[in-house]
N, C-alpha and C positions, 0 to 999 in steps of 0.2 A: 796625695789625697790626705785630708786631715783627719782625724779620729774627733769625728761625734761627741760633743760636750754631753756627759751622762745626765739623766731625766733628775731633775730635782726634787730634795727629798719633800716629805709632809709637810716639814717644818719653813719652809720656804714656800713660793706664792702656786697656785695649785697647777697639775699637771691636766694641760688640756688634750682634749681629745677631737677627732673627726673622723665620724664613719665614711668610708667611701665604699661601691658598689663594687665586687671583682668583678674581670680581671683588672679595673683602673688600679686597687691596693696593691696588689704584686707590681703593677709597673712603677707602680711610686717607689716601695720600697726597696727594690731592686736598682734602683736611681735610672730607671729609664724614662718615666713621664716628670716632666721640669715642672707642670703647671696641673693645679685640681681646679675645672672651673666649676664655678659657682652664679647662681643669680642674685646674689646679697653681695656687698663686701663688708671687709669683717679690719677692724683697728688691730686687731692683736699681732704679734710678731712673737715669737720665740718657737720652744720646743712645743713637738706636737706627736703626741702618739697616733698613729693610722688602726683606727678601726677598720676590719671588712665585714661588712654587711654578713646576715645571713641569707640572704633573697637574691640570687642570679639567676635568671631566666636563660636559656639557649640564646635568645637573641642576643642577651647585654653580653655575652659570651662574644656571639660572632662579632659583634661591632665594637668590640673592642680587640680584638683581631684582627680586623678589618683597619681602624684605625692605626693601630701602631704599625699596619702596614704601609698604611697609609703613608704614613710620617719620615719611615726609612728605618724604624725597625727588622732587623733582619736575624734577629737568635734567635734562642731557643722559650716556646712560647709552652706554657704548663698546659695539658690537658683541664678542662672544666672540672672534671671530681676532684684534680689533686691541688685544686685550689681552698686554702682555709679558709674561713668562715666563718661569724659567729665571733669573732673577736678581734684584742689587738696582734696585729703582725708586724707593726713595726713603728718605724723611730725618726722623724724627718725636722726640720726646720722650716718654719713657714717667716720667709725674709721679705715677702712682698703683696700686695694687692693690686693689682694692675687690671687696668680696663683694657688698657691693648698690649700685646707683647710678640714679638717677634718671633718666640716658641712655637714649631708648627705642632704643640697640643693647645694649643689657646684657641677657644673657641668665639667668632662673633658676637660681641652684642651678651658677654661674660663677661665675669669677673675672675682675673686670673689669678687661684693661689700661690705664690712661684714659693718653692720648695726644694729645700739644697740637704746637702750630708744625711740623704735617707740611708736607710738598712735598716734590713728584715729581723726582726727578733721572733722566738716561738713563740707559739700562740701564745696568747690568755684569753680564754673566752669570759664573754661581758658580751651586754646586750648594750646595743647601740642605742643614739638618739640623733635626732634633727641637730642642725649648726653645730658649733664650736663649744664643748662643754666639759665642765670639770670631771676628771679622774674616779672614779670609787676609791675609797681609801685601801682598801682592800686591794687594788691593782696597784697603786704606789707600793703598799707593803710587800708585793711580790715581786716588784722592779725593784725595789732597794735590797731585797736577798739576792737576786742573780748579777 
């Protein structure tokens, strides 16, 4: 397995972001979920830091439980509290935009984000937004100290 090209500094083109809802950011970053769908598709390809939402409901909990069982998931799954929140968790590569994909997390009549060399980094809490969107400067200057 290769070692994760590190987030790019300031000074270079800016460091995107994408909030996703947990528990889908734990499966990502953890490199169990290959694909974020989406109903937009989006040109961009590089590094991408995974925001998690601050907003989980019990539902998006169990159906996403539900799902990575679905799929053939069979480790160890975090209880709902001890999931973070409210920021970024980690560090993935977005290599594709696919309408279909053979990944059984692609969902119909999606757009598939495929997503490679994830891992979990600690928090930073930051408040999310809709799509794909640039860094706060303030969260690059805390990724380029760690």
């Amino acid at each position: 397995m290769s070692t994760p090209a590190p987030v790019q500094s300031s000074k270079e083109k800016p460091v995107k972001v994408l909030s996703v809802r947990q528990p889908w950011a734990w499966l990502i970053v953890n490199g169990h979920k290959d694909i974020e769908n989406r109903t937009w598709p989006t040109k961009y390809r590089g590094r991408l830091l995974i925001h998690a939402s601050k907003g989980m409901t019990r539902a998006d909990y169990e159906a996403g439980m539900a799902t990575a069982l679905a799929v053939g998931f069979r480790s160890y799954f975090p209880r709902d509290q001890d999931l973070e929140r409210g920021g970024i968790v980690g560090i993935a590569t977005l290599t594709d935009c696919l309408r279909d994909s053979s990944s059984p997390w692609h969902m119909p009549d999606c757009w598939g984000f495929k997503l490679t060399e994830a891992r979990p980094i600690p928090l930073m809490p930051m408040t999310g937004r809709l799509n794909i969107f640039d860094a706060p400067q303030e969260i690059i200057a805390a990724l380029a100290r760690s």
